[in-house]
VOKOLGU-227855 format. One record per residue: residue number from 1; chain; y, x, z of N, C-alpha, C in turn. Coordinates in Angstrom, 3 decimals, decimal comma, m for minus. Layout:
! residues N
{NUM A {Y X Z} {Y X Z} {Y X Z}}
...
This chain:
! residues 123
{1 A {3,789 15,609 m150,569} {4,057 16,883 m149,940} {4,878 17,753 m150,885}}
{2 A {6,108 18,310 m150,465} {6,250 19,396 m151,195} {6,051 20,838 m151,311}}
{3 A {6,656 21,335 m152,148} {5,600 22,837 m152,721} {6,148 23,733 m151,073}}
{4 A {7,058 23,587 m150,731} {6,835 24,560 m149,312} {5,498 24,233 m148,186}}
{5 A {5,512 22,909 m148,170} {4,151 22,944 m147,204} {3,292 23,328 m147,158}}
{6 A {2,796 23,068 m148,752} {1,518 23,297 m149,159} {1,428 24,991 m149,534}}
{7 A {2,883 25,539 m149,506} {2,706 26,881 m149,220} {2,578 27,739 m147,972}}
{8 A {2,696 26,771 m147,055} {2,446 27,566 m145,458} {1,263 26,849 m145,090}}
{9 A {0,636 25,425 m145,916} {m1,137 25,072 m145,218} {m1,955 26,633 m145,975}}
{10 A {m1,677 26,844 m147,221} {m2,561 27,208 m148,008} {m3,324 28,510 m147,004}}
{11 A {m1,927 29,797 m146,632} {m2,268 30,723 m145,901} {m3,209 30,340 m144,346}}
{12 A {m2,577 29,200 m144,010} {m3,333 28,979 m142,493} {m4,637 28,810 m142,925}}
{13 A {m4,844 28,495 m143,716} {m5,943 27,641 m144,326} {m7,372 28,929 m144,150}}
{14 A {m6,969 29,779 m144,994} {m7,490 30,964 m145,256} {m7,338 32,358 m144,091}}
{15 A {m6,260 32,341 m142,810} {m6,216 32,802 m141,862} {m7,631 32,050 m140,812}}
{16 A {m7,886 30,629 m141,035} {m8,633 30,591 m140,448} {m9,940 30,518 m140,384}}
{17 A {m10,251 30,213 m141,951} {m11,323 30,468 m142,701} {m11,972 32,077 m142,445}}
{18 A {m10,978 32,659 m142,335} {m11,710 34,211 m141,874} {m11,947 34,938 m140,630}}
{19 A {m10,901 33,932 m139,584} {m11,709 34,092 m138,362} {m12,723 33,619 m137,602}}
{20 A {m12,949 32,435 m138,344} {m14,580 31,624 m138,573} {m15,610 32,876 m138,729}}
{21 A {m15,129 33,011 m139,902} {m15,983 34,158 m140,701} {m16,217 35,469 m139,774}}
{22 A {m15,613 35,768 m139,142} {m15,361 37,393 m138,720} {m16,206 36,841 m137,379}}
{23 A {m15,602 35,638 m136,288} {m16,402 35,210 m135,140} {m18,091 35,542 m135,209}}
{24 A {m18,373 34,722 m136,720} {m19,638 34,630 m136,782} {m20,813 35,428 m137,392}}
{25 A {m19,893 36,905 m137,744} {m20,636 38,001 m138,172} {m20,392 38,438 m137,439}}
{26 A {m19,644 38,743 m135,927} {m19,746 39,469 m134,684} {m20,944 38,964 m134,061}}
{27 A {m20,749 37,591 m134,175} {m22,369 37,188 m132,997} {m23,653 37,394 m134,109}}
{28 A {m23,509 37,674 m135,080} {m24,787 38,118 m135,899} {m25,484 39,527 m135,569}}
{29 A {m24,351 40,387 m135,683} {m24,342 41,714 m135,037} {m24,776 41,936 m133,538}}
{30 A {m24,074 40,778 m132,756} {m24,627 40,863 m131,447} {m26,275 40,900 m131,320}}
{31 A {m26,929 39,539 m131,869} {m28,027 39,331 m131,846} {m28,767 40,260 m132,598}}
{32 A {m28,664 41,130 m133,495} {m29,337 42,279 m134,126} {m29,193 43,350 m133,332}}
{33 A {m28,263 43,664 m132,246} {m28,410 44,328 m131,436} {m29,293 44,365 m130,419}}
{34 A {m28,975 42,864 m129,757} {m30,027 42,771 m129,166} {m31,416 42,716 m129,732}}
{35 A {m32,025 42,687 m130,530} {m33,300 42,899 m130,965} {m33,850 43,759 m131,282}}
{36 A {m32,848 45,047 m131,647} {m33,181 46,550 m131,961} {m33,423 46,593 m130,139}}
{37 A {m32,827 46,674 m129,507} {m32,989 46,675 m127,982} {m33,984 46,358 m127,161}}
{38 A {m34,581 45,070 m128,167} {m35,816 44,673 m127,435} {m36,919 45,540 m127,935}}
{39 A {m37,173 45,546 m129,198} {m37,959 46,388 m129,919} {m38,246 48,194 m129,264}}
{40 A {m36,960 48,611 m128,948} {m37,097 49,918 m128,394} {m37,409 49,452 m127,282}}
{41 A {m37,473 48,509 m126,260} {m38,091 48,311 m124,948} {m39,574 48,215 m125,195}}
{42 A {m40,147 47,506 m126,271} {m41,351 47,029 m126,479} {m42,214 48,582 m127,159}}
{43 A {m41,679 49,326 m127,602} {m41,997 50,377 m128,277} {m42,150 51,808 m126,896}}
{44 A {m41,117 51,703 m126,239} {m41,511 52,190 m124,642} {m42,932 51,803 m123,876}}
{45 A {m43,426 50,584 m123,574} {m43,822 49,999 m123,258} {m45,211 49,969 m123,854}}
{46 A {m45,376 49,718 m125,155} {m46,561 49,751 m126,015} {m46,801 50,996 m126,840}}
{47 A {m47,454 51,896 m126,645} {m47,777 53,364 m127,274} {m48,834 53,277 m128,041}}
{48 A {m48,680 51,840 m128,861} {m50,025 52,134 m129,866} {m48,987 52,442 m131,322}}
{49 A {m49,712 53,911 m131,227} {m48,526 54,300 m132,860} {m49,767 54,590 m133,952}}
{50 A {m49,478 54,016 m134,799} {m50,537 54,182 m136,129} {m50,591 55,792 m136,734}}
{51 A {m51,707 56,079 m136,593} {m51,643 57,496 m137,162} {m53,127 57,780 m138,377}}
{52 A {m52,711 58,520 m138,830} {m53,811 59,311 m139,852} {m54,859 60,314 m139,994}}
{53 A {m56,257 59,809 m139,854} {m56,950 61,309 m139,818} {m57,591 61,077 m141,061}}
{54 A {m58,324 62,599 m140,760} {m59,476 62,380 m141,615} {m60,597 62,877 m141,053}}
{55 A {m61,564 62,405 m142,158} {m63,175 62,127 m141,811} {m63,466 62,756 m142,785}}
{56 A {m64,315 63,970 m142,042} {m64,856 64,875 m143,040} {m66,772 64,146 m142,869}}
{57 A {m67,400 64,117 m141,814} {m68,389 63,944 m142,120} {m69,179 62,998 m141,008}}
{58 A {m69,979 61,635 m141,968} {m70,622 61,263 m140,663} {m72,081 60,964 m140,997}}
{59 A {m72,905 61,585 m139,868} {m74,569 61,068 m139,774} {m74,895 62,051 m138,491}}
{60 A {m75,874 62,426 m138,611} {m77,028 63,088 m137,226} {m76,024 64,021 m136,463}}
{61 A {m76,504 64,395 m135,797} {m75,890 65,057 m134,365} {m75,896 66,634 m134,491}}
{62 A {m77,127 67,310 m134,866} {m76,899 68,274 m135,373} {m76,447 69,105 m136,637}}
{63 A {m76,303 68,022 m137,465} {m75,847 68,452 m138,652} {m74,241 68,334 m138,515}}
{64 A {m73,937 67,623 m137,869} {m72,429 66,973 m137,179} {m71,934 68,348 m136,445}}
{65 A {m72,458 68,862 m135,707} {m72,130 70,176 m134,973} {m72,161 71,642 m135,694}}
{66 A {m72,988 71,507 m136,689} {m73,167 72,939 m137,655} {m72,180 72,854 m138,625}}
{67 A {m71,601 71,514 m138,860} {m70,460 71,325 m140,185} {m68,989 71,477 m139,541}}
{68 A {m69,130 70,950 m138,092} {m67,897 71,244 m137,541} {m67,757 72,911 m137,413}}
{69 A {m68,796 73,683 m136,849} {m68,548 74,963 m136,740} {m67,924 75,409 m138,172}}
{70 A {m68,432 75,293 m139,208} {m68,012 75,335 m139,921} {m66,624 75,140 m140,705}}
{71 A {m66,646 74,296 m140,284} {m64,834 73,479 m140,817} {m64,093 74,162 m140,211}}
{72 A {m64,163 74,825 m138,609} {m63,457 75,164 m137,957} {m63,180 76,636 m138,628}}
{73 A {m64,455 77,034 m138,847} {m64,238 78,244 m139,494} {m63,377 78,267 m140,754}}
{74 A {m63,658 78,015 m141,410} {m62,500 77,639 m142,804} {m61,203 77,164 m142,947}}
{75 A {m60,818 76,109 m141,697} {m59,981 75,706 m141,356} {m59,877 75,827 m139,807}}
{76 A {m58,652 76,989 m139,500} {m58,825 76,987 m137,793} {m57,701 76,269 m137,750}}
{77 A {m56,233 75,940 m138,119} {m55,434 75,368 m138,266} {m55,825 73,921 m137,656}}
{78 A {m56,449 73,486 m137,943} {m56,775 72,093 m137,998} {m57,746 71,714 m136,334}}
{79 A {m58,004 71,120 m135,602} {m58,889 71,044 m134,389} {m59,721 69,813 m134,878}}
{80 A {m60,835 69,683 m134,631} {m61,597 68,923 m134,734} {m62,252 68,467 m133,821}}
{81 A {m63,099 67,048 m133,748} {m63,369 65,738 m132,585} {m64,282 65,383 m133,254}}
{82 A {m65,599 65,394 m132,781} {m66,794 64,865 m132,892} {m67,089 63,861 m132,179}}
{83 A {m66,923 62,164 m132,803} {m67,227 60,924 m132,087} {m68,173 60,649 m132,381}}
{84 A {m69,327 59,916 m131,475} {m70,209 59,147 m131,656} {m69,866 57,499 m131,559}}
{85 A {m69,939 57,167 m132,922} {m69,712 55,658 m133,407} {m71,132 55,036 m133,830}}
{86 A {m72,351 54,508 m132,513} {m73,449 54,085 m132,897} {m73,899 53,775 m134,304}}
{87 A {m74,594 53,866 m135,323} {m75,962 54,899 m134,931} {m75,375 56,504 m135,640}}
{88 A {m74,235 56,511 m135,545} {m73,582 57,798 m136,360} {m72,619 58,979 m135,567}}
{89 A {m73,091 60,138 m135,401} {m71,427 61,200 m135,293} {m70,626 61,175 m136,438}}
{90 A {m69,210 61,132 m135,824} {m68,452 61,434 m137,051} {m67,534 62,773 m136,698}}
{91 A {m67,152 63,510 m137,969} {m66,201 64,785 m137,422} {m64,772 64,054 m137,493}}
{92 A {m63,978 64,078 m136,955} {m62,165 63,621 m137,616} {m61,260 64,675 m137,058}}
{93 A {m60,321 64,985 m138,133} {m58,941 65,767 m137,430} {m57,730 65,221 m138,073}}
{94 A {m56,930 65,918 m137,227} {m55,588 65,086 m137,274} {m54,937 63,824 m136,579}}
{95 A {m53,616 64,137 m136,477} {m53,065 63,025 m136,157} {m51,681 63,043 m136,827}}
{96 A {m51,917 62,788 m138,334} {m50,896 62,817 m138,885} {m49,767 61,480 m139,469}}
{97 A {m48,684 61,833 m139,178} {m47,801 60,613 m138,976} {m47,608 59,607 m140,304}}
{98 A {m47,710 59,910 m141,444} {m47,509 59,585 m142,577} {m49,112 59,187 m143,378}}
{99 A {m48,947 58,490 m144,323} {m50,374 58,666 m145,034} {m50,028 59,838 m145,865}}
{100 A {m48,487 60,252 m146,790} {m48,714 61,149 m147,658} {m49,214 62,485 m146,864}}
{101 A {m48,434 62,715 m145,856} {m49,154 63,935 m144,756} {m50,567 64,535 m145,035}}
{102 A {m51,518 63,000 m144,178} {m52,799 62,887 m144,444} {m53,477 63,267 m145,969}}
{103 A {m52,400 63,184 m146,820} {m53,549 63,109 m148,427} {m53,229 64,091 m148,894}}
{104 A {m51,968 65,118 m148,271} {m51,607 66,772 m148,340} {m52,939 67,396 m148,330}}
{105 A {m53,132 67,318 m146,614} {m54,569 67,973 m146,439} {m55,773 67,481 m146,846}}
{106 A {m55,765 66,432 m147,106} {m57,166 65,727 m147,566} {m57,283 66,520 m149,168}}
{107 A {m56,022 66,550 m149,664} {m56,448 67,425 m151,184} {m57,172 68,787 m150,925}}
{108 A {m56,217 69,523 m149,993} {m57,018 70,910 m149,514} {m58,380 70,865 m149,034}}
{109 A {m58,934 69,946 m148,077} {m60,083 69,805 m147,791} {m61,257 69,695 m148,290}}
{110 A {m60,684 68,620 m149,620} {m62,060 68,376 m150,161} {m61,802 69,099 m151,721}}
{111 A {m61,793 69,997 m151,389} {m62,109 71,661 m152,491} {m63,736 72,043 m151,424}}
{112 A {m63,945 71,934 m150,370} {m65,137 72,279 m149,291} {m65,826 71,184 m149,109}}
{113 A {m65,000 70,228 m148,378} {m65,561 68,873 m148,023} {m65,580 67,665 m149,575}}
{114 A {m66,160 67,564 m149,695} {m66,035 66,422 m150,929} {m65,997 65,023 m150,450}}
{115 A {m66,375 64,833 m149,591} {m66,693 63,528 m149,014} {m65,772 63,078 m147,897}}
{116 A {m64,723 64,209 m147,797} {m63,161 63,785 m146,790} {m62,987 62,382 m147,485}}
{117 A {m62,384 61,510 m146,092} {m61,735 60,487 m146,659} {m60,551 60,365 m145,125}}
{118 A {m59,529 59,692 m145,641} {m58,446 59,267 m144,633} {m58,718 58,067 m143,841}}
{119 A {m58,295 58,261 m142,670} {m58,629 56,781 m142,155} {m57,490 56,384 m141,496}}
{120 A {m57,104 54,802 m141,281} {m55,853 54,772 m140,110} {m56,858 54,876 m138,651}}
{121 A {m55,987 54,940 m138,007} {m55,992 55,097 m136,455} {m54,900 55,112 m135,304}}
{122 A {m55,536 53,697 m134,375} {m53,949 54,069 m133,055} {m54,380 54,585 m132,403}}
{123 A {m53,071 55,360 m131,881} {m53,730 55,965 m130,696} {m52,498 55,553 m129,504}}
């Protein structure tokens, strides 16, 4: 071969080497599209979002109700939910999106509450 040929393979060579290349990071992109797509369908669809409370206090029923009055009082900001989780009430508030969120107020809290702790939760 002489040096002209191998100077017009060399460029084809590499013209097509990159539309290989370019083809097959378009359909990469495609398919990551489609999957962000599915995901926001599935995320429509399924409303279990992980969230953060806290648990200020759990045992008896009336002590559960005199601590909430309480909390509320000290903290009106905040709303509080008294569950019964057999053989226990528990107090919890919040539905905060983050854990650092959750450990904002959990510092403020337990200056009163000592025994706050964070919990996950879907809702």
């Amino acid at each position: 071969m002489n040096k002209l040929s191998i100077r017009a393979i060399i460029p084809l060579f590499f013209v097509a080497f990159l539309s290989i290349t370019n083809a097959y990071s378009q359909n990469e992109n495609d398919k990551i599209n489609t999957l962000i797509a599915q995901k926001k369908a599935f995320n429509k669809t399924n409303k279990n979002i992980i969230v953060f409370k806290i648990q200020i206090y759990n045992g008896n029923e009336t002590q559960a109700y005199a601590i909430k009055r309480s909390f509320e009082a000290d903290f009106p900001e905040y709303r509080t939910k008294i569950k019964y989780d057999n053989p226990e009430f528990k107090i919890r508030f919040g539905n905060f999106r983050t854990r650092l969120e959750a450990d904002r107020a959990l510092n403020i809290i337990k200056e009163k509450y000592a025994g706050a702790i964070v919990l996950e939760d879907k809702i």
